[in-house]
C-alpha positions as MATLAB code, in Angstrom:
seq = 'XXXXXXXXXXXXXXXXXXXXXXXXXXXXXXXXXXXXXXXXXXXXXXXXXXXXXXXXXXXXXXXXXXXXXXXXXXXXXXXXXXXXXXXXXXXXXXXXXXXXXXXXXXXXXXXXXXXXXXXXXXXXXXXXXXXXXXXXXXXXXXXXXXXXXXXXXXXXXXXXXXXXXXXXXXXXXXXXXXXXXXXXXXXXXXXXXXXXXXXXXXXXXXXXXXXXXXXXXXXXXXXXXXXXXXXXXXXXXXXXXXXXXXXXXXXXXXXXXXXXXXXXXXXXXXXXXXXXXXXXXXXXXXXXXXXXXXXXXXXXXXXXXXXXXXXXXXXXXXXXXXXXXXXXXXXXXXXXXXXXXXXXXXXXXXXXXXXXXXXXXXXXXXXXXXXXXXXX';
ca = [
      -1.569    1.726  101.605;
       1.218    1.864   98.838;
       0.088   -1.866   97.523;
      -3.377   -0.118   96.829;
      -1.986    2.140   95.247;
       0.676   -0.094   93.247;
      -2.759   -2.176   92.151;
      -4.632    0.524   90.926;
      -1.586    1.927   89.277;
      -1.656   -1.682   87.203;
      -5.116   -1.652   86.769;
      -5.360    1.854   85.382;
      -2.280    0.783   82.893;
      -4.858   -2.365   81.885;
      -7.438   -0.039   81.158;
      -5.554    2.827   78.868;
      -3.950    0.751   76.835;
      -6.440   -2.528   76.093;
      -3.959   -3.602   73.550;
      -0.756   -4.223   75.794;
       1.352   -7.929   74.870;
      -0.397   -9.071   78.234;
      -3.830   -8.551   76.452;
      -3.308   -9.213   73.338;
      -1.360  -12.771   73.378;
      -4.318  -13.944   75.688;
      -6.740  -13.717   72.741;
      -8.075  -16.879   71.785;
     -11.422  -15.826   70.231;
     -12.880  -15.764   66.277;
     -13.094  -12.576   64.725;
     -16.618  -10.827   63.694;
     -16.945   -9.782   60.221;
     -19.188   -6.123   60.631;
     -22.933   -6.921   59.878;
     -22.678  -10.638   60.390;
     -24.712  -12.739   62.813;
     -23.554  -12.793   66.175;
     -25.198  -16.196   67.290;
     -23.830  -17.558   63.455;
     -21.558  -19.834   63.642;
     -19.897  -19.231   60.620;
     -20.309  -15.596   59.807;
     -20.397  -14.071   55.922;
     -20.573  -10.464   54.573;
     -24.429  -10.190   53.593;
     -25.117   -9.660   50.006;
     -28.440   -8.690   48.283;
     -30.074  -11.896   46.260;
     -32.752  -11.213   44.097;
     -35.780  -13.549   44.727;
     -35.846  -15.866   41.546;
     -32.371  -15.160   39.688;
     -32.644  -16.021   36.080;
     -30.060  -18.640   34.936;
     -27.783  -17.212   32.313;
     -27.181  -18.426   29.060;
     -23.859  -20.147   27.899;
     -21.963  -18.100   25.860;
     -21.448  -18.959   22.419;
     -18.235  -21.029   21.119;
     -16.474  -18.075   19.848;
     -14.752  -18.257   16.218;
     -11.237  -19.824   15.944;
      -8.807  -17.286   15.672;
      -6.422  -17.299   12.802;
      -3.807  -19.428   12.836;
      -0.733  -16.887   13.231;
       1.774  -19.928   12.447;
       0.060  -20.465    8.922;
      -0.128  -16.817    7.659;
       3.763  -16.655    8.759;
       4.783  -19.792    6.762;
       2.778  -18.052    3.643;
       4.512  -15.135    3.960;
       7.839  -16.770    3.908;
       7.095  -19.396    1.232;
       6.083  -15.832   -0.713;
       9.369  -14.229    0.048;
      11.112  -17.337   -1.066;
       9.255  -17.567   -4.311;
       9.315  -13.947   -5.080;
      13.255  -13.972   -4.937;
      12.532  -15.407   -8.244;
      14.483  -18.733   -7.526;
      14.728  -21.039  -10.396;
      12.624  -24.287  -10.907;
      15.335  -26.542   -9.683;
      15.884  -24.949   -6.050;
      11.977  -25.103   -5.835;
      12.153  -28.659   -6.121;
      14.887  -29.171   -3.519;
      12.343  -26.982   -0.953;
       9.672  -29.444   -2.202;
      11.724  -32.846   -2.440;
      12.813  -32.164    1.431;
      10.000  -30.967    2.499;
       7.856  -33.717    0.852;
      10.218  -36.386    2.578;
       9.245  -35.214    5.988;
       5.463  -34.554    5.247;
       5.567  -38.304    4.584;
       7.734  -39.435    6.837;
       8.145  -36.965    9.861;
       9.516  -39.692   12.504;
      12.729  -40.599   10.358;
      15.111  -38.679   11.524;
      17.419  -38.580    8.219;
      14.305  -36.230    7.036;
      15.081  -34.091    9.884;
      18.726  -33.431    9.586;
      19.988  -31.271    6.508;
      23.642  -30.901    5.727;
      23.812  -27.393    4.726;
      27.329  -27.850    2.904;
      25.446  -30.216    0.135;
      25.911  -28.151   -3.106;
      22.117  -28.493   -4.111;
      21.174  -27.689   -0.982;
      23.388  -24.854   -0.270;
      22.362  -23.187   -3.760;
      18.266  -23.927   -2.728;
      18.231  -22.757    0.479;
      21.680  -21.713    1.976;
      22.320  -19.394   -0.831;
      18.879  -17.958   -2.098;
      16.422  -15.635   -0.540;
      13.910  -16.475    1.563;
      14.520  -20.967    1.465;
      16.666  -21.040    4.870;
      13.622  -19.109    6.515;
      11.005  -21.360    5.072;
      12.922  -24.060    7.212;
      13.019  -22.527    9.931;
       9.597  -21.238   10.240;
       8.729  -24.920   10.240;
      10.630  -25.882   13.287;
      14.274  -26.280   11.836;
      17.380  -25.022   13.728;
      21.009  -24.215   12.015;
      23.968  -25.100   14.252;
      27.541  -26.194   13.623;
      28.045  -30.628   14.161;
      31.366  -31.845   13.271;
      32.517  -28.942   11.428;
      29.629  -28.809    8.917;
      26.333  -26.901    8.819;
      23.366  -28.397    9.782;
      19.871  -27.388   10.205;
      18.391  -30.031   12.453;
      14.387  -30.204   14.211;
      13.007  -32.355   16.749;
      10.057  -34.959   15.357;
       7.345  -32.360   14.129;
       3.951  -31.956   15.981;
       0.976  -31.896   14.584;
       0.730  -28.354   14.183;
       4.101  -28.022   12.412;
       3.413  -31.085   10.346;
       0.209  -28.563    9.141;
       2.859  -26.031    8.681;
       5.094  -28.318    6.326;
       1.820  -29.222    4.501;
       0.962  -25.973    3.960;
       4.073  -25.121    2.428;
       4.122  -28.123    0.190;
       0.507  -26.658   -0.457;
       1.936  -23.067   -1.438;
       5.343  -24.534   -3.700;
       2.666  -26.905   -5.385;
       0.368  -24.496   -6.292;
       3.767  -22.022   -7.838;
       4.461  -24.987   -9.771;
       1.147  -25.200  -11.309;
      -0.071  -21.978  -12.077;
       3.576  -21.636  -13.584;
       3.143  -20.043  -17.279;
       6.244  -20.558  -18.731;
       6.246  -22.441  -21.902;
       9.861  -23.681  -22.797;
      10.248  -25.549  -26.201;
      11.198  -28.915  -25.017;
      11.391  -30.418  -28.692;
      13.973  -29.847  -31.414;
      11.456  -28.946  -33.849;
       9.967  -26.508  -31.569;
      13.472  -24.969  -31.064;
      13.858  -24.688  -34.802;
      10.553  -23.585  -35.221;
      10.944  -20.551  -33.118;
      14.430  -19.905  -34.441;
      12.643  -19.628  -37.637;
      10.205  -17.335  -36.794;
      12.482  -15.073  -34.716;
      14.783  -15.025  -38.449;
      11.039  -13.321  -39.580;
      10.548  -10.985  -37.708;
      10.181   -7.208  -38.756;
      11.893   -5.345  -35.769;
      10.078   -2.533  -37.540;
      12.840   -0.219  -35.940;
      12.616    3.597  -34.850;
      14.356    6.427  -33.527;
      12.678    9.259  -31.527;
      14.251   12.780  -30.837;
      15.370   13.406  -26.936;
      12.396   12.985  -24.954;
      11.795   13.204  -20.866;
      11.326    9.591  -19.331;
       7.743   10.035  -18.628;
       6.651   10.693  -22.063;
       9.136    7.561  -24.053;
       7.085    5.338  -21.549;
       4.025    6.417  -22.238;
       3.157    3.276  -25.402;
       0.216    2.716  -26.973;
      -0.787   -0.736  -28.433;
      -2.650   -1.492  -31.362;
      -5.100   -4.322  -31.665;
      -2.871   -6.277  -33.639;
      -1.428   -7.131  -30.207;
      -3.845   -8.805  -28.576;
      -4.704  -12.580  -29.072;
      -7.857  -11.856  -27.519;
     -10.171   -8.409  -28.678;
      -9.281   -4.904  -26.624;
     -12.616   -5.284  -24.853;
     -12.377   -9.557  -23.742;
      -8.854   -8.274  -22.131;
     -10.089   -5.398  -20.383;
     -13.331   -7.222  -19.147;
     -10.643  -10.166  -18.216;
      -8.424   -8.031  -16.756;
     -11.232   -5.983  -14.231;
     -12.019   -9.473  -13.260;
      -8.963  -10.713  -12.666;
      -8.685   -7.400  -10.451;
     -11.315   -7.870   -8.292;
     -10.471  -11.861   -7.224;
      -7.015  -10.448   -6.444;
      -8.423   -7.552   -3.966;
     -10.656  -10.454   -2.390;
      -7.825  -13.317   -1.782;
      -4.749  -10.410   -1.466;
      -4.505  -11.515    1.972;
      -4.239  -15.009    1.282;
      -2.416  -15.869   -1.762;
       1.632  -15.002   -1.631;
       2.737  -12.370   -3.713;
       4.864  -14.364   -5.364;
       1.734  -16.427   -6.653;
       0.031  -13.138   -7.485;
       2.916  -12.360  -10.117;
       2.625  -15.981  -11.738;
      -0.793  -15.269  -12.190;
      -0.518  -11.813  -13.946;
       2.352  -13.523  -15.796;
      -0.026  -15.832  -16.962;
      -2.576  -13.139  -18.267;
       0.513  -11.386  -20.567;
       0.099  -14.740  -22.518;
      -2.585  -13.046  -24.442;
      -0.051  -10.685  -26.273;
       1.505  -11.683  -29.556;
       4.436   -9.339  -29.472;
       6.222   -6.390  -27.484;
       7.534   -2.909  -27.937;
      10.417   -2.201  -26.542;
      12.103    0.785  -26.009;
      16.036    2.002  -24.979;
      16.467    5.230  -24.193;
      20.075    6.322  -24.017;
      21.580    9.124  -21.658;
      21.396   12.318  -24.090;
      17.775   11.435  -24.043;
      16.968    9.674  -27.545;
      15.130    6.769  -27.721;
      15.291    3.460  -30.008;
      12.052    1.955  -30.297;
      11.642   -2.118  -31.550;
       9.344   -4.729  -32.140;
      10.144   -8.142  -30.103;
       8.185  -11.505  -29.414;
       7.292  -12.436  -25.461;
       9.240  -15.826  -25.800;
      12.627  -14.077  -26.921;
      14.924  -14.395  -23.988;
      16.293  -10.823  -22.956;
      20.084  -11.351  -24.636;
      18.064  -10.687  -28.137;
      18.004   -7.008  -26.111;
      21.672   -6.616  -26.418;
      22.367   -8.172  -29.316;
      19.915   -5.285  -30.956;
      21.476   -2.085  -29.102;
      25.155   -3.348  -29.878;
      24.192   -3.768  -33.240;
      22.417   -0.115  -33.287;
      25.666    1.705  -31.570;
      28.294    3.396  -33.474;
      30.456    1.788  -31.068;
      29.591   -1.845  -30.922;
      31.847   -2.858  -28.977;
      31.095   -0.980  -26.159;
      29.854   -3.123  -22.899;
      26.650   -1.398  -21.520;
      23.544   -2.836  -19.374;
      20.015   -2.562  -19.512;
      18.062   -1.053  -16.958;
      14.546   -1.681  -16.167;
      12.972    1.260  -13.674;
      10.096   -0.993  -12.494;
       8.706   -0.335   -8.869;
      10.170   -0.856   -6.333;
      13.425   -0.305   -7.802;
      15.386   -0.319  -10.279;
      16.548   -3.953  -11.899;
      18.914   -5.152  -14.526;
      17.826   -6.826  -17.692;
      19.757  -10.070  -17.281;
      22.411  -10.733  -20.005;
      23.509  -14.160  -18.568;
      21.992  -17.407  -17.671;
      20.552  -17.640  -14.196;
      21.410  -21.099  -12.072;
      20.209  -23.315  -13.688;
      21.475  -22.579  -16.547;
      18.172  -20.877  -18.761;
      18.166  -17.416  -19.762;
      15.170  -15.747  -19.016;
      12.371  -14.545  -21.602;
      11.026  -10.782  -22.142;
       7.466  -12.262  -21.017;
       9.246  -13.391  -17.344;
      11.444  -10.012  -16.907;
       7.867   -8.365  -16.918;
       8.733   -6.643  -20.291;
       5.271   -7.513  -22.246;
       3.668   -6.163  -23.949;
       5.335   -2.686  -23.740;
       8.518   -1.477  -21.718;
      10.944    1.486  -21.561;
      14.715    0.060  -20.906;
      17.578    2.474  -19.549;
      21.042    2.092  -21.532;
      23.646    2.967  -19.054;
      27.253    2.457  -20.938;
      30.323    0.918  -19.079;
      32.600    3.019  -20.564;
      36.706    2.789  -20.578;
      39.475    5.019  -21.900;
      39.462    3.299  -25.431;
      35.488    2.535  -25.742;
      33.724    5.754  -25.175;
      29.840    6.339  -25.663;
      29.517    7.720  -29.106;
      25.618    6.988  -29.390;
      23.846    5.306  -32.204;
      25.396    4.438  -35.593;
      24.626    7.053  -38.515;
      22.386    5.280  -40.406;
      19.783    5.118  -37.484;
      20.105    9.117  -36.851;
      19.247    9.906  -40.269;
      15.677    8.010  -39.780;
      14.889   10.050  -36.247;
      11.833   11.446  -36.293;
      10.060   13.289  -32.881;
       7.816   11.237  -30.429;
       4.408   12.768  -30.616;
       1.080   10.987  -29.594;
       0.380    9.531  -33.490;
       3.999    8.422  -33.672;
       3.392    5.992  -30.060;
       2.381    3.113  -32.007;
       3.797    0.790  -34.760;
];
């Protein structure tokens, strides 16, 4: 009597709880996926086909995206180039990155000693070169105690990269406007006419800033009529807006450099810190020491060491007195001074050279700045 009940007590325990370790390690079988076909030997989830499905189309190749590699490397061949840099650190960039376009599996092409004087003025020193280099695929490290910037060989996508750099110096180079005399007799020639000229000199009362730049240029100025330069210069406007995002800013500026070919001279004016303002004629090929020379010679004080402030967006700049490297000093036309500009005189003034303004006989012509007195 107790085995029964010892059995059915088992069986009952078999029965509430189907999923005991007894149970469940016995099962052997293949699972059933819900709505499948029992006698199917290899059951799937049924799915709704429609009767004749209609083949779909390929898509279409889509468009190549931009390159992001090539608008980065024209960005910082622009920042290089807009540094202002002179010509020969431009033709280091372009000399080593020529070699390498031509050449990229040499490795002397691919290893740059940093500490090279040349180089170090180009690239280590400037704005903007040591970034061109290393957009391209060049490293800096320390070898040996010197500075190198190093690159494994170039693929074919940064060999692109180095030609499209070459692509963006070359076309600098080019579209370049400046025209230096390279011949004695064009030296003398220009030192002749510069002897010539009329500064056709004037002094204005105290003014605000806003109204001594306000300048307005005769016709006289223009090799070209008012209208062929303002027709030019819409033009000119609109192919900039279309290829902005293309061409470097630093390209844009050579090209509106270019355009202020057109004018024949400049007016320049300096207006000194009680407010007055001394107003001459200059050519656009006079380099910007002529500047000085004039206001030293118009102070009571010549002697006094001052500089020349240009407040052109986005900041404020100094009228270079000096040679840049290289050696050149740069002309009215490059500092962005044509056809018209309004300099700052800011005085550097000691103990024993005050500011004592301008010399007598220029006070006794002063006259006040009105709208018929803006142009020569």
């Amino acid at each position: 009597m107790d085995d029964v009940k010892d059995k059915m007590k088992t069986l009952m325990k078999k029965v509430n709880n189907p999923f005991s370790s007894s149970s469940s390690s016995s099962f052997k079988g293949q699972g059933k996926v819900l709505g499948s076909s029992i006698n199917s030997p290899n059951p799937q989830p049924s799915r709704l086909v429609p009767p004749n499905p209609t083949p779909k189309c390929p898509n279409p190749t889509p468009p190549a995206a931009p390159n992001p590699r090539r608008s980065q490397i024209a960005m910082r061949v622009g920042e290089f180039l807009a540094a202002g840099p002179d010509e020969a650190a431009v033709e280091v960039v372009r000399k080593l990155l020529g070699n390498l376009a031509k050449d990229p599996g040499n490795e002397k092409f691919r290893r740059i000693r940093m500490g090279n004087p040349k180089i170090r003025e180009a690239i280590g020193d400037g704005k903007g070169g040591l970034e061109v280099f290393e957009c391209v695929g060049f490293r800096v490290g320390e070898e040996g105690g010197e500075i190198w910037a190093a690159m494994e060989k170039p693929d074919e996508e940064q060999i692109g990269l180095i030609r499209e750099a070459l692509s963006l110096l070359g076309r600098w180079r080019s579209e370049d406007p400046k025209e230096e005399a390279t011949t004695q007799s064009e030296v003398e020639e220009r030192q002749i006419e510069r002897k010539k000229i009329d500064r056709q000199v004037r002094v204005f009362f105290a003014v605000p800033e806003s109204v001594a730049a306000r300048i307005d240029l005769p016709d006289s100025f223009y090799n070209l009529s008012a209208e062929e330069v303002r027709r030019e210069a819409d033009l000119r406007k609109k192919k900039l807006q279309e290829s902005q995002l293309l061409v470097p800013k630093s390209f844009r500026e050579k090209q509106a450099l270019a355009a202020r070919k057109r004018y024949k001279q400049a007016i320049i004016r300096i207006q000194f810190p009680d407010g007055v303002v001394l107003q001459a004629l200059f050519l656009p090929w006079e380099p910007t020491t002529v500047l000085y020379e004039f206001v030293s010679s118009a102070l009571k004080e010549p002697s006094l060491e001052f500089d020349l402030l240009h407040p052109a967006l986005p900041k404020v700049r100094l009228v270079p007195r000096h040679p840049r490297a290289g050696g050149r000093i740069p002309t009215l036309e490059e500092e962005d001074l044509v056809p018209s500009a309004l300099l700052r005189f800011k005085p550097l003034e000691t103990d024993s050279v005050p500011f004592t303004g301008l010399a007598n006989g220029l006070l006794e012509i002063i006259e006040p700045l009105t709208s018929a007195t803006t142009t020569l």
